[in-house]
PDB file with one MODEL, atoms N, CA, C and O in Angstrom:
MODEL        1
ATOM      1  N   UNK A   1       0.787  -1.208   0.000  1.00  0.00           N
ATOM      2  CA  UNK A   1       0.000   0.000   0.000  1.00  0.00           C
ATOM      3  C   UNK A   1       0.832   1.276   0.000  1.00  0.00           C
ATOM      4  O   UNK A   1       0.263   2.318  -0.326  1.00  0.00           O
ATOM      5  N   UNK A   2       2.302   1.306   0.379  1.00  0.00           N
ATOM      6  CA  UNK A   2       2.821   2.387   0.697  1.00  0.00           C
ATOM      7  C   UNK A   2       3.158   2.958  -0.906  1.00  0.00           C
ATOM      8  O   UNK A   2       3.818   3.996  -0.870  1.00  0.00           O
ATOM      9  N   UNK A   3       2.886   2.559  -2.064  1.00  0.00           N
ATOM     10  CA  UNK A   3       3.250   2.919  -3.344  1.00  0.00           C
ATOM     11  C   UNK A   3       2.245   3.901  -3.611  1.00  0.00           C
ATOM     12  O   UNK A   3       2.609   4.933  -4.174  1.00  0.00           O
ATOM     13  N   UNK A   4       1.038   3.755  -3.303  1.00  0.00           N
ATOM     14  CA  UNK A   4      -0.174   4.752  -3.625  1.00  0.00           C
ATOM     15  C   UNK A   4       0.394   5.981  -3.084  1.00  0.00           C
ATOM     16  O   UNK A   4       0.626   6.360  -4.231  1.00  0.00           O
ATOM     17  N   UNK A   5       0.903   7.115  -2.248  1.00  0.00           N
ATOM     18  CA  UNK A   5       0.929   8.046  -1.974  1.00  0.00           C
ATOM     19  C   UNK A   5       2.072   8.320  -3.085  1.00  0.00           C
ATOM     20  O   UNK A   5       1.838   9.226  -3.886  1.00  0.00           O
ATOM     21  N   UNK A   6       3.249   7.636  -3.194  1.00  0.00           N
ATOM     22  CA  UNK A   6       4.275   8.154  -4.098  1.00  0.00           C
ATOM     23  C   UNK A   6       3.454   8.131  -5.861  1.00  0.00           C
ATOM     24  O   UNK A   6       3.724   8.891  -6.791  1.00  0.00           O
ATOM     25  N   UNK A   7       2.683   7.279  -5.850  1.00  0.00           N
ATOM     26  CA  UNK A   7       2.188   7.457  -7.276  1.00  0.00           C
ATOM     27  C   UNK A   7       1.185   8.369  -7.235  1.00  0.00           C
ATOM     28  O   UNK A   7       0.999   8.852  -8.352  1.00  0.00           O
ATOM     29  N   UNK A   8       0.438   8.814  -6.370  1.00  0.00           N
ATOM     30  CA  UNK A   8      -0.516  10.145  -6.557  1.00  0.00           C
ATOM     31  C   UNK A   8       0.709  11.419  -5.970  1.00  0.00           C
ATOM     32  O   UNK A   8       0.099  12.487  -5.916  1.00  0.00           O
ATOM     33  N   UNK A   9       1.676  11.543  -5.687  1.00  0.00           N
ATOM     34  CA  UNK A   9       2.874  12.506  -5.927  1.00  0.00           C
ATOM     35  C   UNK A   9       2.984  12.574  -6.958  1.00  0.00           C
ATOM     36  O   UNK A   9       2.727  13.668  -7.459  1.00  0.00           O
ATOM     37  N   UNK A  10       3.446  11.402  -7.895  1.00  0.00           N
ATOM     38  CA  UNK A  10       4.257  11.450  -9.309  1.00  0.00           C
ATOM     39  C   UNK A  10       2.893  11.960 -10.291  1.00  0.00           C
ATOM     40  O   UNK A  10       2.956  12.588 -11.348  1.00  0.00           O
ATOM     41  N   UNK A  11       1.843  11.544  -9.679  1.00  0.00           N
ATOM     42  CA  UNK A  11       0.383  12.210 -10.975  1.00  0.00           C
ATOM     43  C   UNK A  11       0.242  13.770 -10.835  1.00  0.00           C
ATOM     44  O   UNK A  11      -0.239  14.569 -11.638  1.00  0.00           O
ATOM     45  N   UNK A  12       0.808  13.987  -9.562  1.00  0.00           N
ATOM     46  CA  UNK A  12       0.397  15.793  -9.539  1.00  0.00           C
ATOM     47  C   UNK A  12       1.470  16.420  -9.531  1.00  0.00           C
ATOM     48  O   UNK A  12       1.393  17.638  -9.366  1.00  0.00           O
ATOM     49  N   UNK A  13       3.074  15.671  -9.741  1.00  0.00           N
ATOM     50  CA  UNK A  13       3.814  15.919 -10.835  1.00  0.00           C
ATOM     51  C   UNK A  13       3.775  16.788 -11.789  1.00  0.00           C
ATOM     52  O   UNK A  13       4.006  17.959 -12.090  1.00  0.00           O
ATOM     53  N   UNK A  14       3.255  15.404 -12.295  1.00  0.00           N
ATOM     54  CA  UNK A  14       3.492  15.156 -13.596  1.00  0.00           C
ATOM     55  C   UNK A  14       2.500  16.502 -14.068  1.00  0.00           C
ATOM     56  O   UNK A  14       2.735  17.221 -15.039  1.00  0.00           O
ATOM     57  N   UNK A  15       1.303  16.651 -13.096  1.00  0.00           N
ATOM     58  CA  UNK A  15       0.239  17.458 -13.829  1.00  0.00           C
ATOM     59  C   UNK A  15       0.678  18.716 -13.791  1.00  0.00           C
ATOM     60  O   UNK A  15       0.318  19.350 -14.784  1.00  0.00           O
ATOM     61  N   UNK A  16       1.420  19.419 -12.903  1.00  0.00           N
ATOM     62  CA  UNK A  16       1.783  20.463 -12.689  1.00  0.00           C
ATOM     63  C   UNK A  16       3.000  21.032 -13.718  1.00  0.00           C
ATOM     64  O   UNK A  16       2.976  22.195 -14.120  1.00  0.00           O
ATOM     65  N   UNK A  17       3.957  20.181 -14.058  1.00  0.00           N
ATOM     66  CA  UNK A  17       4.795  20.007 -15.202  1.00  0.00           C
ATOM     67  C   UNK A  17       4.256  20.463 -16.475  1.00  0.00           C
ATOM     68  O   UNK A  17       4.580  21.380 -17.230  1.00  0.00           O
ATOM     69  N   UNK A  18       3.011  19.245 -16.520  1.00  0.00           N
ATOM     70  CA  UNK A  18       2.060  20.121 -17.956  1.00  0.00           C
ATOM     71  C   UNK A  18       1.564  21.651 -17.959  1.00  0.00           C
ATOM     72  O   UNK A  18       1.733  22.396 -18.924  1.00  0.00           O
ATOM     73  N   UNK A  19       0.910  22.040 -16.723  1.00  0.00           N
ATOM     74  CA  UNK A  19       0.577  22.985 -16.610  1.00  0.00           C
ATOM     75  C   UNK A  19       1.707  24.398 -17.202  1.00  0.00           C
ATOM     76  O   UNK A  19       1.615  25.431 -17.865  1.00  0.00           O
ATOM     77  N   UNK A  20       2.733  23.618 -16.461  1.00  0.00           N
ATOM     78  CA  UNK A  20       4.118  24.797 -16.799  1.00  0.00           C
ATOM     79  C   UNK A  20       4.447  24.658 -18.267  1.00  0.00           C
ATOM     80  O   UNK A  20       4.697  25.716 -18.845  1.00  0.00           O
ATOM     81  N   UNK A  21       4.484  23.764 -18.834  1.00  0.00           N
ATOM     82  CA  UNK A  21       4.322  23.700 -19.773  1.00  0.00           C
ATOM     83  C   UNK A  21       3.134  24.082 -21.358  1.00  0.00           C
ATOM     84  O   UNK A  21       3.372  24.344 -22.537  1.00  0.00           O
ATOM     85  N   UNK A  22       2.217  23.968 -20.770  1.00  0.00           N
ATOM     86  CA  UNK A  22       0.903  24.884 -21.491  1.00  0.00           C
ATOM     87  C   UNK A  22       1.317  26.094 -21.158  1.00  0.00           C
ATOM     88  O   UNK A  22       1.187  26.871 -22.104  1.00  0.00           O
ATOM     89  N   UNK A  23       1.799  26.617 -20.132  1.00  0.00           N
ATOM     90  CA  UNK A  23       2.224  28.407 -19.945  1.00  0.00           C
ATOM     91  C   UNK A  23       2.580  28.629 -20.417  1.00  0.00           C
ATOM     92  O   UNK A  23       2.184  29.623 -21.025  1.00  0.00           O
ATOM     93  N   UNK A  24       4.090  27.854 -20.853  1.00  0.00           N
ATOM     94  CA  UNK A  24       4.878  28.304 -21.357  1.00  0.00           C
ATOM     95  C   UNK A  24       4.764  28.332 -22.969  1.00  0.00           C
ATOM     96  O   UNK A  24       5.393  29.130 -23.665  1.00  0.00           O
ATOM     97  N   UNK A  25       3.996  27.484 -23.401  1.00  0.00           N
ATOM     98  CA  UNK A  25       3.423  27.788 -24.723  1.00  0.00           C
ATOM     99  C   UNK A  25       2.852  29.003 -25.166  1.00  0.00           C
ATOM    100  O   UNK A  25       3.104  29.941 -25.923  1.00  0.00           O
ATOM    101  N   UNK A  26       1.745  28.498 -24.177  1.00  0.00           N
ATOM    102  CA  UNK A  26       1.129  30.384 -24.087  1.00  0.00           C
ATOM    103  C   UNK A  26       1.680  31.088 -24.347  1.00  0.00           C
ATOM    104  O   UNK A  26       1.497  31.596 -25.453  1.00  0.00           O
ATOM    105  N   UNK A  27       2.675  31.549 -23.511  1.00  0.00           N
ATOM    106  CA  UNK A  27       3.446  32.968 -23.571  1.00  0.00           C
ATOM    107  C   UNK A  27       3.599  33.111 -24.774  1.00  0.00           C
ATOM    108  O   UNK A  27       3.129  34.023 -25.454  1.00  0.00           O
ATOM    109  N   UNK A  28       4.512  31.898 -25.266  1.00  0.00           N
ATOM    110  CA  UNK A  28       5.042  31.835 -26.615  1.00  0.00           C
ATOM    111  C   UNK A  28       3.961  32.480 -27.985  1.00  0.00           C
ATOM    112  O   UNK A  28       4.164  33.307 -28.874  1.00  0.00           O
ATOM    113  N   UNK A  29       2.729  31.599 -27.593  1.00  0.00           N
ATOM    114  CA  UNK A  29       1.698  31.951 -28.870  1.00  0.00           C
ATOM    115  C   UNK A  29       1.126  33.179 -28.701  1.00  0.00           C
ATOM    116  O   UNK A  29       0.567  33.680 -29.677  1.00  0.00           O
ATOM    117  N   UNK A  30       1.162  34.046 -27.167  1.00  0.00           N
ATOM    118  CA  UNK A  30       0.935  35.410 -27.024  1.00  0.00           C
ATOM    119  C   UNK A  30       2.429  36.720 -28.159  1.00  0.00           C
ATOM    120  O   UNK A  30       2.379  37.446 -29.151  1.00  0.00           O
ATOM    121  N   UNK A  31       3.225  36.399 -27.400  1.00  0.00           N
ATOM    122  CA  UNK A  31       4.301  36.665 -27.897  1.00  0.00           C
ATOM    123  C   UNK A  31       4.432  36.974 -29.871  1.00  0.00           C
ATOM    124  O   UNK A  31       4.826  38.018 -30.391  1.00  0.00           O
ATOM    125  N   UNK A  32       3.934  35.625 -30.649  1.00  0.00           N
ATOM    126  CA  UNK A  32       3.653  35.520 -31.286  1.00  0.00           C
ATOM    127  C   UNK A  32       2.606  36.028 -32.116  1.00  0.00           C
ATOM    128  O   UNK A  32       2.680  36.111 -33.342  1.00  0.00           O
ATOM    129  N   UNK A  33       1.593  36.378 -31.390  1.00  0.00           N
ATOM    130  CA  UNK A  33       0.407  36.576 -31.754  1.00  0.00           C
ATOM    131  C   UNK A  33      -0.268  35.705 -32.445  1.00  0.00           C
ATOM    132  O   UNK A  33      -0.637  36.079 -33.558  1.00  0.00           O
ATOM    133  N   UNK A  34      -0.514  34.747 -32.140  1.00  0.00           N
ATOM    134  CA  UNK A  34      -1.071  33.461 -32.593  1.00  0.00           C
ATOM    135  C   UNK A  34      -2.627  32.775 -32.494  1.00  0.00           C
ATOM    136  O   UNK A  34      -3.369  32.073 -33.180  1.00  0.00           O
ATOM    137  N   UNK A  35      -2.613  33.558 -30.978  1.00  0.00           N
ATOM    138  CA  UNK A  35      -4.277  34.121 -30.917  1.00  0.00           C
ATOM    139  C   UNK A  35      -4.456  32.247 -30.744  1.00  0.00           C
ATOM    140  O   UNK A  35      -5.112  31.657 -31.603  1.00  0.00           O
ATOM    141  N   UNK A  36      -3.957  31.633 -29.838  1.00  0.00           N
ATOM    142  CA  UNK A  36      -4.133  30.673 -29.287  1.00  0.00           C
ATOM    143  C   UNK A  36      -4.379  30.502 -27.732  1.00  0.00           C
ATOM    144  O   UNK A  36      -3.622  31.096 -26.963  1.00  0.00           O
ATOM    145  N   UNK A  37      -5.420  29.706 -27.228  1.00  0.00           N
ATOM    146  CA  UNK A  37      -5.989  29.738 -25.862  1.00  0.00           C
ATOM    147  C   UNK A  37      -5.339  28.128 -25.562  1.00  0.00           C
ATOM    148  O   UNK A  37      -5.009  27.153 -26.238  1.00  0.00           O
ATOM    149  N   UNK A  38      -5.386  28.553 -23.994  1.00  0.00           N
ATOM    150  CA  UNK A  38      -4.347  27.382 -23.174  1.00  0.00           C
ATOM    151  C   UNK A  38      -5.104  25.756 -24.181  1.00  0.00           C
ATOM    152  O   UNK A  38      -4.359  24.879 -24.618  1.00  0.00           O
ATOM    153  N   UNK A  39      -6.557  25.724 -24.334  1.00  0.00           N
ATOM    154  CA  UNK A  39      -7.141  24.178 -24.439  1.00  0.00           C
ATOM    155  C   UNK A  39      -6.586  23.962 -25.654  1.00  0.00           C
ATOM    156  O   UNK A  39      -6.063  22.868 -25.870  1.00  0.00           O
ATOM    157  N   UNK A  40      -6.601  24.753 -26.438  1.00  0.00           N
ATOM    158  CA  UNK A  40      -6.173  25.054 -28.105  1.00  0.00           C
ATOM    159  C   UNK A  40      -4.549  24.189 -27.997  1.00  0.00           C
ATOM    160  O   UNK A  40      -4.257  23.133 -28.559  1.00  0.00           O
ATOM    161  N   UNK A  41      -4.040  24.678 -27.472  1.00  0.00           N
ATOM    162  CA  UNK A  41      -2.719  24.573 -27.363  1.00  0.00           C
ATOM    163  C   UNK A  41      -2.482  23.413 -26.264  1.00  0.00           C
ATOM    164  O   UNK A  41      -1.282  23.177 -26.123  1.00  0.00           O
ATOM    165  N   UNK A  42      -3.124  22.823 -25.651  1.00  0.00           N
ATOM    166  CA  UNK A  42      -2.949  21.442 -25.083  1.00  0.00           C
ATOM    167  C   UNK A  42      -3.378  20.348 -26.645  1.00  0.00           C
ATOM    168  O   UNK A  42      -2.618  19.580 -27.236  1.00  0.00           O
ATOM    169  N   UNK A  43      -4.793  20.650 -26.942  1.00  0.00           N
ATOM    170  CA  UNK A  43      -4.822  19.853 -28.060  1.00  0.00           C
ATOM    171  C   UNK A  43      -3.606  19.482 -29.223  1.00  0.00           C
ATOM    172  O   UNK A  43      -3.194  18.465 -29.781  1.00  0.00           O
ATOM    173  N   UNK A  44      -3.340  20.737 -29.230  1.00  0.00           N
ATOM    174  CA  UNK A  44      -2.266  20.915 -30.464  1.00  0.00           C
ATOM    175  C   UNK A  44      -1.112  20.078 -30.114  1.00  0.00           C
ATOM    176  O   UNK A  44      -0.516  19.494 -31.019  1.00  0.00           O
ATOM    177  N   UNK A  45      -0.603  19.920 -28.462  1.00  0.00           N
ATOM    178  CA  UNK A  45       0.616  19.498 -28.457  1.00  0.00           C
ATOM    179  C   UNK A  45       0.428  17.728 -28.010  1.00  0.00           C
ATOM    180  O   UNK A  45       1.256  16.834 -27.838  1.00  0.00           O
ATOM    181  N   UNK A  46      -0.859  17.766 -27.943  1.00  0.00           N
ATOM    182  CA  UNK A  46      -1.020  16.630 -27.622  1.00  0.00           C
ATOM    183  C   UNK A  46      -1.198  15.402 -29.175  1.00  0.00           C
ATOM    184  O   UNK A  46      -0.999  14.190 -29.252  1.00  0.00           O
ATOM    185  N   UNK A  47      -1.695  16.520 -30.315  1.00  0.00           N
ATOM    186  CA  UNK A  47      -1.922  15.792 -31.401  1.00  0.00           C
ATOM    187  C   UNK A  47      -0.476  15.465 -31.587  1.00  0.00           C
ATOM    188  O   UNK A  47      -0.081  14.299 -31.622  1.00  0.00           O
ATOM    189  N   UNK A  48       0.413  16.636 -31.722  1.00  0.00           N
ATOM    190  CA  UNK A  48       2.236  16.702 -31.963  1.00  0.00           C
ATOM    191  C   UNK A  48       2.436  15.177 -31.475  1.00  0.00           C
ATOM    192  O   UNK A  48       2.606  14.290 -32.311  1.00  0.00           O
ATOM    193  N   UNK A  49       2.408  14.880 -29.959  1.00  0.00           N
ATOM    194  CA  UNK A  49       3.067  13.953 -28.967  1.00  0.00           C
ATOM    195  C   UNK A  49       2.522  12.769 -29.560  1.00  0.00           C
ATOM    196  O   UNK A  49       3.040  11.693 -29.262  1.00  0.00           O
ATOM    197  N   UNK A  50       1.225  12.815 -30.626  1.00  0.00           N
ATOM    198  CA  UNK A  50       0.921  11.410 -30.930  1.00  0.00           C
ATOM    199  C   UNK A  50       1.249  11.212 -32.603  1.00  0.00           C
ATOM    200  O   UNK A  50       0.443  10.567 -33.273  1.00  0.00           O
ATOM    201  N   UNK A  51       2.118  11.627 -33.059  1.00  0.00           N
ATOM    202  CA  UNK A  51       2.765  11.770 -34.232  1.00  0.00           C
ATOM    203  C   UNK A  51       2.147  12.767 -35.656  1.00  0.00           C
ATOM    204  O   UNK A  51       2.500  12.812 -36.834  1.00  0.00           O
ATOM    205  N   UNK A  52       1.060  13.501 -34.860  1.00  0.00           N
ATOM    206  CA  UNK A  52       0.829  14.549 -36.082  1.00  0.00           C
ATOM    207  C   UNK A  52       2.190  15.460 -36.472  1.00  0.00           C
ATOM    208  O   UNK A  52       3.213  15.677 -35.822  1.00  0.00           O
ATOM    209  N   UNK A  53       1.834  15.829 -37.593  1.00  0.00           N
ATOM    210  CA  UNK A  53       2.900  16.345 -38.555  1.00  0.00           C
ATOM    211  C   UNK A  53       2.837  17.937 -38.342  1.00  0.00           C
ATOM    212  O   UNK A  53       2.004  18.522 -39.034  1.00  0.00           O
ATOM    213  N   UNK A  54       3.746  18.829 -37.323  1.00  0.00           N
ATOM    214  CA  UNK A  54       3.342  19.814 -36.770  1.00  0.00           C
ATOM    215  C   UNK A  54       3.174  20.947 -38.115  1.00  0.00           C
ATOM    216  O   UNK A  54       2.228  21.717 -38.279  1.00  0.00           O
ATOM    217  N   UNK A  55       4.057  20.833 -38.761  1.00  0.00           N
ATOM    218  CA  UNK A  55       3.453  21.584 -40.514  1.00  0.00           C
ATOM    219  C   UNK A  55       2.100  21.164 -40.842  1.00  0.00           C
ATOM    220  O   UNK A  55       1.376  22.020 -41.351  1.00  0.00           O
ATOM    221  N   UNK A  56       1.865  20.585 -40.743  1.00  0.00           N
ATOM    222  CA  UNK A  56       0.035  19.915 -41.504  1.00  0.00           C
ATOM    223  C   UNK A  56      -0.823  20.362 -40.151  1.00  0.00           C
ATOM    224  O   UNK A  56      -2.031  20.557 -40.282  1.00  0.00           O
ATOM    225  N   UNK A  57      -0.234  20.511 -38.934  1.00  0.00           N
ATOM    226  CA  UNK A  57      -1.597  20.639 -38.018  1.00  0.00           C
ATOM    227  C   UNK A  57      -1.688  22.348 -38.413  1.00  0.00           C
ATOM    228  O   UNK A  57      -2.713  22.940 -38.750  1.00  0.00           O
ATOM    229  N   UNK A  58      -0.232  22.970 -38.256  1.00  0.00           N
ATOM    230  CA  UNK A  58      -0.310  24.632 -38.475  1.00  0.00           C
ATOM    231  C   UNK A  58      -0.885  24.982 -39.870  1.00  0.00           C
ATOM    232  O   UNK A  58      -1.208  26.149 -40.095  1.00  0.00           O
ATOM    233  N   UNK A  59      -1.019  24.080 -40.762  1.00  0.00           N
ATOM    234  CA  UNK A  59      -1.610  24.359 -41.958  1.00  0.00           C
ATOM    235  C   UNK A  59      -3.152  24.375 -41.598  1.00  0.00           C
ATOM    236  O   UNK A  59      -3.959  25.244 -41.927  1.00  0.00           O
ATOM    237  N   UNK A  60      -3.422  23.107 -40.770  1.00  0.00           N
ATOM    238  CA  UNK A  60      -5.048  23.188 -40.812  1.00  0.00           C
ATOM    239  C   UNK A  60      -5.764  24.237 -40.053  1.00  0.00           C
ATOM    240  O   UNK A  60      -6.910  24.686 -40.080  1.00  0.00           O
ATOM    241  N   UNK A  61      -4.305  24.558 -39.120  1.00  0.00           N
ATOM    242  CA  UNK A  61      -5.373  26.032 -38.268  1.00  0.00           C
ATOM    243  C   UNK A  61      -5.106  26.840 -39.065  1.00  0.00           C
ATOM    244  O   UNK A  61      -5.949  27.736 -39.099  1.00  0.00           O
ATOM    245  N   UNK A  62      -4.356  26.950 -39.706  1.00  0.00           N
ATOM    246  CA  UNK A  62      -4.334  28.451 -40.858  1.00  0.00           C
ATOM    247  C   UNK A  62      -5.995  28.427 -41.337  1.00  0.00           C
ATOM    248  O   UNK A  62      -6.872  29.241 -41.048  1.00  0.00           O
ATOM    249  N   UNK A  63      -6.098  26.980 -42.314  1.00  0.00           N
ATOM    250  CA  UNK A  63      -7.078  26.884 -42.947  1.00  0.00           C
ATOM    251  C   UNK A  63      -8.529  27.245 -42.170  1.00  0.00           C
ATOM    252  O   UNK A  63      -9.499  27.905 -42.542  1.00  0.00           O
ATOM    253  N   UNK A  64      -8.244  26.525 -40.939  1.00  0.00           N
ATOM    254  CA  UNK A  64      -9.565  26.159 -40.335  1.00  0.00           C
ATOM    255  C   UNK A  64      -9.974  28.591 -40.313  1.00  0.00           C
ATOM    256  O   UNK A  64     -10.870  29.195 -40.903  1.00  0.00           O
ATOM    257  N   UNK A  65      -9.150  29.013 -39.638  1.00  0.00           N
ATOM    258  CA  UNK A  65      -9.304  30.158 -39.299  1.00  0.00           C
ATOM    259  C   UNK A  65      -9.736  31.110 -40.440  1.00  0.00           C
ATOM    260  O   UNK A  65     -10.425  32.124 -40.553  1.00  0.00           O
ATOM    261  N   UNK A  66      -8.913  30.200 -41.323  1.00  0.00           N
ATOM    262  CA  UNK A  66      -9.611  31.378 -43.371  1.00  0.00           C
ATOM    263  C   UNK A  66     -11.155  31.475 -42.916  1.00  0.00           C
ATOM    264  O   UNK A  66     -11.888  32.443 -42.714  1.00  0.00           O
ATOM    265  N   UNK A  67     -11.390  29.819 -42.823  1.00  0.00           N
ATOM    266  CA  UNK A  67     -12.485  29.407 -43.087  1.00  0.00           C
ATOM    267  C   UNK A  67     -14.010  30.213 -42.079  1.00  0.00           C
ATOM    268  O   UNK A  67     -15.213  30.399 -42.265  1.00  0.00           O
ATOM    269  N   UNK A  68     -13.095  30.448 -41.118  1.00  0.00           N
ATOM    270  CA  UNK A  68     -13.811  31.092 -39.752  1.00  0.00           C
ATOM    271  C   UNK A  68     -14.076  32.229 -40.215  1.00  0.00           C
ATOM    272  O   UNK A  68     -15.143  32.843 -40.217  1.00  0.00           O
ATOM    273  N   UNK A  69     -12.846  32.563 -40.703  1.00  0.00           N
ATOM    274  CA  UNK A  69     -13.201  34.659 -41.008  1.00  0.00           C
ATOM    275  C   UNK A  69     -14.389  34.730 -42.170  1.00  0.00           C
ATOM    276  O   UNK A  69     -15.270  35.589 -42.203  1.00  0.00           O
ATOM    277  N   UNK A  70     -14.210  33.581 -43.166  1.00  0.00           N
ATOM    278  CA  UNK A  70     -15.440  33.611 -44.189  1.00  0.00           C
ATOM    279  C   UNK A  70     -16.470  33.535 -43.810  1.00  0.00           C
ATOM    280  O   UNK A  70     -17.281  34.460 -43.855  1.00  0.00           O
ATOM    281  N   UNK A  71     -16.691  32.395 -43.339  1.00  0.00           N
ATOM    282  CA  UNK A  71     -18.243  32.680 -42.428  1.00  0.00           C
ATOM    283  C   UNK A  71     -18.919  33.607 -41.913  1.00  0.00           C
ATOM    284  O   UNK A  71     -20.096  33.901 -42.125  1.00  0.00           O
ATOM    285  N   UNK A  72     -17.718  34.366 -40.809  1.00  0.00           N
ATOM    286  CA  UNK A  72     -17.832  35.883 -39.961  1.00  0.00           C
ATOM    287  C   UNK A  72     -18.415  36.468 -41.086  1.00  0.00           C
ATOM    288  O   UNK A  72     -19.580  36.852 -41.189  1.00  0.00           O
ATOM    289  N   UNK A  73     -17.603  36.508 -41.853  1.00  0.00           N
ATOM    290  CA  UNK A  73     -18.180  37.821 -43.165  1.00  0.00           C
ATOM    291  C   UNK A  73     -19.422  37.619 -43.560  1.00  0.00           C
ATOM    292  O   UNK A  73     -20.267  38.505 -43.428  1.00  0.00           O
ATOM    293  N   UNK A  74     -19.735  36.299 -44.155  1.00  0.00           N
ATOM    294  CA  UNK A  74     -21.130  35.644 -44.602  1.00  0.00           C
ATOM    295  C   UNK A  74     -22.000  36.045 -44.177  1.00  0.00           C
ATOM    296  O   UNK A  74     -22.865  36.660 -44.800  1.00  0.00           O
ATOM    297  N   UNK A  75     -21.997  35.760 -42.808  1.00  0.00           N
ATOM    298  CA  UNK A  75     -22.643  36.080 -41.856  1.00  0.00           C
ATOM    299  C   UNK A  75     -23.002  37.389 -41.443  1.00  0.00           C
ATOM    300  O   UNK A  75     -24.154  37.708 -41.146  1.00  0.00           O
ATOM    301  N   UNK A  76     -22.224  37.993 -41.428  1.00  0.00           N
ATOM    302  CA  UNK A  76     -22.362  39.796 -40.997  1.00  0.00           C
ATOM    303  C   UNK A  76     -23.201  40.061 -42.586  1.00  0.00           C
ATOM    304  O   UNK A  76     -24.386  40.382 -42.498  1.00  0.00           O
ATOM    305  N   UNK A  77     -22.815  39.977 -43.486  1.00  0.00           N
ATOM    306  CA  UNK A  77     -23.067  40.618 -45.040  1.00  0.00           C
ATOM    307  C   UNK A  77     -24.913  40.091 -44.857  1.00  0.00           C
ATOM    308  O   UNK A  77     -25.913  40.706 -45.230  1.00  0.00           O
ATOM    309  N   UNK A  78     -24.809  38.728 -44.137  1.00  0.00           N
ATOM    310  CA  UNK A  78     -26.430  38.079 -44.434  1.00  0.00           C
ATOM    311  C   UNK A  78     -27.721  39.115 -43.563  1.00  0.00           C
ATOM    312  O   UNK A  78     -28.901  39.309 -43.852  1.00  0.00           O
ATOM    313  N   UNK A  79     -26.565  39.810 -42.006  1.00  0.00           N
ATOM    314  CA  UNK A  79     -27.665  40.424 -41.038  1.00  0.00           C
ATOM    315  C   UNK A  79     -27.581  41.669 -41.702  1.00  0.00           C
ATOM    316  O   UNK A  79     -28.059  42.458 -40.888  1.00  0.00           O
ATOM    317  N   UNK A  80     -27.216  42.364 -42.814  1.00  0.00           N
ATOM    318  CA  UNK A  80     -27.585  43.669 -43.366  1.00  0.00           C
ATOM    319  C   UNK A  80     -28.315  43.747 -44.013  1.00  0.00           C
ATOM    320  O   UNK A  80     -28.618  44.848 -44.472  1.00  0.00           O
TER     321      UNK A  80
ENDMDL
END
């Protein structure tokens, strides 16, 4: 039984590690201006860690975001 306290140590670790780590992204994508939020950027590094192709994911948020601003527009042009 005495392993359970050291393994719920090593889980809030480990979690706190990530945390510093999503910050530190942050900063980065602030810095950047990248206009990325902490969940955004857990997803992203989590797709990375499972062998996405970090060029093809930054391509699809390029895309995905074209795609966002078109709509916005669509949309605004449709309520006039």
């Amino acid at each position: 039984m005495p392993a359970e306290p050291d393994n719920k140590k090593d889980k809030q670790a480990s979690a706190a590690q990530a945390r510093e780590v999503i910050d530190v992204f942050h900063e980065i994508s602030t810095l950047l201006n990248a206009d990325l939020d902490r969940q955004t950027l857990s997803i992203c590094i989590s797709l990375i860690e499972n062998g996405v192709n970090p060029e093809a994911l930054a391509s699809v948020v390029k895309e995905l975001r074209k795609d966002a601003e078109e709509t916005k527009r669509e949309i605004q042009l449709g309520n006039q």
